[in-house]
MIVEXSE-684503 format. One record per residue (C-alpha): y, x, z; residue number from 1. Coordinates in nm, 2 decimals. Layout:
residues N
y=Y | x=X | z=Z | i=NUM
...
***
This chain:
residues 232
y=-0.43 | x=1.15 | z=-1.96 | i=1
y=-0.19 | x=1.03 | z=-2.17 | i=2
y=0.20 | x=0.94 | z=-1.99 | i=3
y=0.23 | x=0.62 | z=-2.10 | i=4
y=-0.08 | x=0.59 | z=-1.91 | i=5
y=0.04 | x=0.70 | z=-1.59 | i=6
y=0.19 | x=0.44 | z=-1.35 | i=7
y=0.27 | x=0.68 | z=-1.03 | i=8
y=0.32 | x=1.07 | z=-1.07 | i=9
y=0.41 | x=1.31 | z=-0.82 | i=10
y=0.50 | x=1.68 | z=-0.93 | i=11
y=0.53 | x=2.00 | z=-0.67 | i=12
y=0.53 | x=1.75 | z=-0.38 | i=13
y=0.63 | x=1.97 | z=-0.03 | i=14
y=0.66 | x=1.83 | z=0.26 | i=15
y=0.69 | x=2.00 | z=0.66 | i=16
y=0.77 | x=1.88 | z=1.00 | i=17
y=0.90 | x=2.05 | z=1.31 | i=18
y=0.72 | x=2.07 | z=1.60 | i=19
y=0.91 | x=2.26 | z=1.83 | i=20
y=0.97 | x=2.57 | z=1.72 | i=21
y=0.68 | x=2.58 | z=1.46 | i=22
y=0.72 | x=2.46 | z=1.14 | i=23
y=0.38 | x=2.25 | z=1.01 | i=24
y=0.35 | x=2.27 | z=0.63 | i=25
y=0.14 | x=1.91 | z=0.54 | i=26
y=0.20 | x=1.87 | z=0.16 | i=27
y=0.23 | x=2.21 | z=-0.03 | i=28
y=0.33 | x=2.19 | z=-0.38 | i=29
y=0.10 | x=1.83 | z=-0.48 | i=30
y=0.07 | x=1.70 | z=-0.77 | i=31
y=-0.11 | x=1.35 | z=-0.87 | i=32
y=-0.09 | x=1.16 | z=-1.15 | i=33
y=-0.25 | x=0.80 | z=-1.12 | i=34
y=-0.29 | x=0.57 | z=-1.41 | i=35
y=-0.26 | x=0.18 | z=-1.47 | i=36
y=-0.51 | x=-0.02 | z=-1.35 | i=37
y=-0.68 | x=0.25 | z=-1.15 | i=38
y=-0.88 | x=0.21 | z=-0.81 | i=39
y=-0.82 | x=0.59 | z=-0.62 | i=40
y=-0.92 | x=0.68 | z=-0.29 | i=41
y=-0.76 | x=1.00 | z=-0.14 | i=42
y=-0.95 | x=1.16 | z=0.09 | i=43
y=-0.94 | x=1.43 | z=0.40 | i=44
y=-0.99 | x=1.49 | z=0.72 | i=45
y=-0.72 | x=1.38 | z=1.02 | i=46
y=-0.41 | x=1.64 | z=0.98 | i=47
y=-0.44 | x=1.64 | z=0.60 | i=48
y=-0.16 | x=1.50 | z=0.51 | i=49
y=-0.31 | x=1.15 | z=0.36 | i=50
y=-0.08 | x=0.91 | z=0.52 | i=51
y=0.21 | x=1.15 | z=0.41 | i=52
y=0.18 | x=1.15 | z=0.12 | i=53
y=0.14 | x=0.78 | z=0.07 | i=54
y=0.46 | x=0.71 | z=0.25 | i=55
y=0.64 | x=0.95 | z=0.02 | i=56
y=0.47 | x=0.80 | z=-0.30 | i=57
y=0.59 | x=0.41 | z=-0.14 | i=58
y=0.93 | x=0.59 | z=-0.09 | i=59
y=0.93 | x=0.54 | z=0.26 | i=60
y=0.94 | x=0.89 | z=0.34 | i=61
y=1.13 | x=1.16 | z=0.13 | i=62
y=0.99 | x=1.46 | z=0.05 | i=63
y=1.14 | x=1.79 | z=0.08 | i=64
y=1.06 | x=1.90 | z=-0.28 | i=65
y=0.89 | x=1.81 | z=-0.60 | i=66
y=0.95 | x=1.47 | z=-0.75 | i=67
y=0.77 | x=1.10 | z=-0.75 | i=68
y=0.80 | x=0.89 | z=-1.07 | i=69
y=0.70 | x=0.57 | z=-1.08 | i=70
y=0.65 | x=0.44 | z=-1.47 | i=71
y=0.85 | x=0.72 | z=-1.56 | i=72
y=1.16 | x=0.66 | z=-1.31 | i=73
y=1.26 | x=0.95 | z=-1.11 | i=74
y=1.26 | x=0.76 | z=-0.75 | i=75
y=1.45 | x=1.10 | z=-0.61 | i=76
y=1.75 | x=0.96 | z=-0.83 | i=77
y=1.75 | x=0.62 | z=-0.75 | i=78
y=2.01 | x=0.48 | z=-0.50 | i=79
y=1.89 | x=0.30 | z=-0.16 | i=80
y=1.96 | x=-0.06 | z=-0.34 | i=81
y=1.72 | x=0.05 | z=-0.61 | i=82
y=1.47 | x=0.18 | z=-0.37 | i=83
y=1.46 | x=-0.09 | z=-0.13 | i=84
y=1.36 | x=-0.31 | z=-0.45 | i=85
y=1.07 | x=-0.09 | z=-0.58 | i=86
y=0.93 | x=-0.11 | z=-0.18 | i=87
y=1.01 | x=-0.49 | z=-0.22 | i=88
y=0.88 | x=-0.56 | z=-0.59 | i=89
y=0.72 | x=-0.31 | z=-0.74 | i=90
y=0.46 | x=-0.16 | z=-0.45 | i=91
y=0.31 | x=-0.36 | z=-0.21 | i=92
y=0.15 | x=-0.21 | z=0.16 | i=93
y=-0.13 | x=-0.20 | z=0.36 | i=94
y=-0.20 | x=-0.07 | z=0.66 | i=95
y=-0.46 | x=-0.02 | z=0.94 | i=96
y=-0.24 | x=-0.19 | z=1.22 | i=97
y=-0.13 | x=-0.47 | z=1.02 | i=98
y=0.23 | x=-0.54 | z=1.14 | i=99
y=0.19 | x=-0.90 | z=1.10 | i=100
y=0.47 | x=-1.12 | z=1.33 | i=101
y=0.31 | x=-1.30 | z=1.58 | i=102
y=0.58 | x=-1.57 | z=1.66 | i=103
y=0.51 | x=-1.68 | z=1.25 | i=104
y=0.25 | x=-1.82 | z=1.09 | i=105
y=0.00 | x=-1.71 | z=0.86 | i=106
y=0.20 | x=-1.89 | z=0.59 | i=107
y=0.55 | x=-1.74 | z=0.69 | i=108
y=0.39 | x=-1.42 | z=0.74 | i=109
y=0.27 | x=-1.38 | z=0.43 | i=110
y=0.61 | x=-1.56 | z=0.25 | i=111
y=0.80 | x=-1.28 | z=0.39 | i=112
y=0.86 | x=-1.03 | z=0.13 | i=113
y=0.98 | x=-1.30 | z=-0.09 | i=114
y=1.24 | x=-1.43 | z=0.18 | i=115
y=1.38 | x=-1.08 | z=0.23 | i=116
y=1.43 | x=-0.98 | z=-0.13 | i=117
y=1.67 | x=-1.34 | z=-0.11 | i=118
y=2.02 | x=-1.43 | z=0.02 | i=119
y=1.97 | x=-1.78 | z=0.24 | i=120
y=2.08 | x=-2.00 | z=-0.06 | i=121
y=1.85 | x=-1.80 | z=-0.31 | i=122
y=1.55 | x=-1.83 | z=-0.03 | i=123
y=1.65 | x=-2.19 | z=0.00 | i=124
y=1.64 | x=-2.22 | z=-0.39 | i=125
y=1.30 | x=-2.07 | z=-0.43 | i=126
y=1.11 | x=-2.14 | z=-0.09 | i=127
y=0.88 | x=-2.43 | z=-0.27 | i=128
y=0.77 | x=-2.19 | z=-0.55 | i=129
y=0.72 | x=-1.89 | z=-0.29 | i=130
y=0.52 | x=-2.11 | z=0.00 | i=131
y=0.24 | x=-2.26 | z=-0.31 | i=132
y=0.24 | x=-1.81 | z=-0.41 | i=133
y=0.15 | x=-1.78 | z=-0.06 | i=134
y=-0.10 | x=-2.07 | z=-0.05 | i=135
y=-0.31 | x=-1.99 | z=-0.39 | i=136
y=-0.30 | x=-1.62 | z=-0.20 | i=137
y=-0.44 | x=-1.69 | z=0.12 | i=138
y=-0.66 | x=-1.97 | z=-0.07 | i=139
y=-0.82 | x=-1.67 | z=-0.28 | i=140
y=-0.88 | x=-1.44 | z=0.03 | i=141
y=-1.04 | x=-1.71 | z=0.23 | i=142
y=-0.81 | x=-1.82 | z=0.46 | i=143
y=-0.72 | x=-2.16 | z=0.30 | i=144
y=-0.80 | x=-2.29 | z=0.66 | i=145
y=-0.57 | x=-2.06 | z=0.89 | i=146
y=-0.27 | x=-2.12 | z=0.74 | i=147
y=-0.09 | x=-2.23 | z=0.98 | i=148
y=-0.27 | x=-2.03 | z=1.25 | i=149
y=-0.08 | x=-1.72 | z=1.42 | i=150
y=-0.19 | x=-1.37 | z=1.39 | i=151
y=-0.31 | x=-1.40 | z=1.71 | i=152
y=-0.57 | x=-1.62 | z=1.72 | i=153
y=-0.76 | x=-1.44 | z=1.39 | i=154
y=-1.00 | x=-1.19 | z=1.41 | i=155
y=-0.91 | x=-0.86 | z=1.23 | i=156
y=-1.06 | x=-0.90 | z=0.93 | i=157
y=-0.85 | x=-1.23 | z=0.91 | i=158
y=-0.53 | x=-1.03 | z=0.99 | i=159
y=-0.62 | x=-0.76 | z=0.74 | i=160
y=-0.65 | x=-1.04 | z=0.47 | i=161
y=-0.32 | x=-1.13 | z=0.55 | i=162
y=-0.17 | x=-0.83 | z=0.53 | i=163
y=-0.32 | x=-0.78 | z=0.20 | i=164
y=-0.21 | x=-1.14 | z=0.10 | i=165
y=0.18 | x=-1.03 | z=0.22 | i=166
y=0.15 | x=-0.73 | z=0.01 | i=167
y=0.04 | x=-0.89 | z=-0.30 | i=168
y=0.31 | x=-1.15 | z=-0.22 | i=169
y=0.56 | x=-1.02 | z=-0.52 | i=170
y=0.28 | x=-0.91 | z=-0.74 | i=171
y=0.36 | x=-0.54 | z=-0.72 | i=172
y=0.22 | x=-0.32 | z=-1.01 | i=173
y=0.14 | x=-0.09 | z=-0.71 | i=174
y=-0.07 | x=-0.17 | z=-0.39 | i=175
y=-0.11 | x=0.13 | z=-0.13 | i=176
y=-0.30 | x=0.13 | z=0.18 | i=177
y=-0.31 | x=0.32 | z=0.43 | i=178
y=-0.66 | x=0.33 | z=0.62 | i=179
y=-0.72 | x=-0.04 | z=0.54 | i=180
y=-1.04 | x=-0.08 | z=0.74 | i=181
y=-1.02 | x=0.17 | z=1.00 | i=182
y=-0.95 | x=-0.07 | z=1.26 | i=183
y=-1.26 | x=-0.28 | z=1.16 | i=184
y=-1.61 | x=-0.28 | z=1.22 | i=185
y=-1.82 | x=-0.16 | z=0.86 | i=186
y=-1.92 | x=-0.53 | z=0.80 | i=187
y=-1.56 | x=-0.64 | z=0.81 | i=188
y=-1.45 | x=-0.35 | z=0.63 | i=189
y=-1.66 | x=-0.39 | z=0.36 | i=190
y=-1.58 | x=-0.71 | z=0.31 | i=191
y=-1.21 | x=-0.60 | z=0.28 | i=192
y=-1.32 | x=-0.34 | z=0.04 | i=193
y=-1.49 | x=-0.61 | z=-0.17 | i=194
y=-1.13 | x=-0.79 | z=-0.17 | i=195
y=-1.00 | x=-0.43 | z=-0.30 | i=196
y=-1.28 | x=-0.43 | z=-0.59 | i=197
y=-1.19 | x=-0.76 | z=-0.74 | i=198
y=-0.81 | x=-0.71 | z=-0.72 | i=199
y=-0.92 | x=-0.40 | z=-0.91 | i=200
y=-1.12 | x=-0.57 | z=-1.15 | i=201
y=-0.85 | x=-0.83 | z=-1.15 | i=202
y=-0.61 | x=-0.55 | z=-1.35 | i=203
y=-0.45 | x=-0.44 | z=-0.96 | i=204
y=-0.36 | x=-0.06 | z=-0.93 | i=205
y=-0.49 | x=0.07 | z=-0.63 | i=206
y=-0.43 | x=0.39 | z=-0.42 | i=207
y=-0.63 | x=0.41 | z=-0.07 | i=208
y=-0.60 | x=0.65 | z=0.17 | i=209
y=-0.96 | x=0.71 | z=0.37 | i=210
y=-1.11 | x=0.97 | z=0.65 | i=211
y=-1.46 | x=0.79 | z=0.54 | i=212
y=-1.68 | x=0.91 | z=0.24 | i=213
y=-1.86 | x=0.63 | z=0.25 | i=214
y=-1.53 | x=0.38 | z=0.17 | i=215
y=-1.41 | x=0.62 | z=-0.05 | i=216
y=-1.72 | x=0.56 | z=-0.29 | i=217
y=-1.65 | x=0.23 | z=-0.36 | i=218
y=-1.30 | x=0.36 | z=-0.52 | i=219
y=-1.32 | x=0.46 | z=-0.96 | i=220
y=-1.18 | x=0.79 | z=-0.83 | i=221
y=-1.23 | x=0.99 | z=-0.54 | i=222
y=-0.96 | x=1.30 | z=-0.48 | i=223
y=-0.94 | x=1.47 | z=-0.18 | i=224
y=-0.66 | x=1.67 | z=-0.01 | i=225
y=-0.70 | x=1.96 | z=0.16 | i=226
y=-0.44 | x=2.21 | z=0.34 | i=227
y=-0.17 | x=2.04 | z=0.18 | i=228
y=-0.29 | x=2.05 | z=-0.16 | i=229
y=-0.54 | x=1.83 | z=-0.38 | i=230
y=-0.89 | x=2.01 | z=-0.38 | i=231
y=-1.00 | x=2.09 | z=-0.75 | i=232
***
């Protein structure tokens, strides 16, 4: 695998948590290396560390060694203004609960990253261009018709799509999710999965967290984490 290649690389990742007076090791000395335009799912049973480690590699969680580059950027270096852009811009997230605002629309759900990364004026500048973003989006994942719905009144596979439509919202090289269908049923969740597969196919870099063989198939690569470390 050659570096220019690689989009996301973690080296010696560690990682440990206190639970009283014990110590749980969950990442011990990772390392991962995920190219451009690459579908992976990372595997393992509940414990394993999955969700972990894809909060450390979307620099919400720091680890407690190794490093995370991200097209060759040392994020460990970067200061919080430079990280909070990368979580804005560069990666977007998915997760199994959503987190989707009720008291908003679909529409001003999905706008949000794009109002956040602005000061008022700037939003106020750019909110045409970002609302037709957030249109074509939910257009393409079916939802041209609930978009001005709430969160509330869609079925989870409806929320999910607009979650995935938020997250694509500043067309981040990087999409990470976490779980993605595990609060569906496997009808709904393939059909999220499908939505995954074209992004894919569309040029989209994905990594996926998954408990579920089965959803991990339909990934190009399968790697699976066990006691900490990635299973060879």
């Amino acid at each position: 695998m050659s570096d220019n290649d690689v989009v996301l690389k973690s080296k010696g990742l560690g990682k440990s948590y206190r639970m009283g007076a014990t110590k749980v090791e969950v990442l011990k000395g990772l390392d991962l290396a995920v190219r451009r335009g690459e579908f992976v799912a990372i595997i393992g049973a509940s414990g394993s560390g999955k969700s972990t480690l894809l909060h450390i590699l979307g620099a919400l969680d720091k680890p407690d060694k190794g490093t995370v580059s991200f097209e060759g950027r040392d994020l460990g270096r970067q200061s919080g203004r430079e990280l909070n852009r990368f979580r804005n811009k560069m990666v977007g997230f998915v997760f199994q609960f959503y987190h989707l605002l009720d008291e908003l629309s679909v529409l001003e759900n999905v706008s949000l990253p794009t109002m956040a990364s602005r000061s008022i004026l700037g939003w106020f500048g750019c909110r045409r261009r970002a609302k037709k973003r957030a249109v074509e989006l939910l257009v393409q994942l079916g939802l041209g018709e609930r978009i001005k719905h709430k969160p509330y009144q869609l079925s989870g596979g409806e929320r999910q799509r607009v979650a995935i439509a938020r997250a694509l919202m500043n067309k981040p090289d990087l999409l990470l999710a976490d779980e993605p269908t595990g609060n569906l049923d496997s009808v709904t969740g393939n059909g999220i999965l499908d939505v995954f597969e074209e992004l894919n196919k569309a040029g989209q870099t994905i990594v996926m967290v998954t408990h579920d063989d089965r959803i991990a198939e339909r990934a190009g690569r399968i790697i699976t984490l066990a006691d900490g470390k990635i299973r060879t």
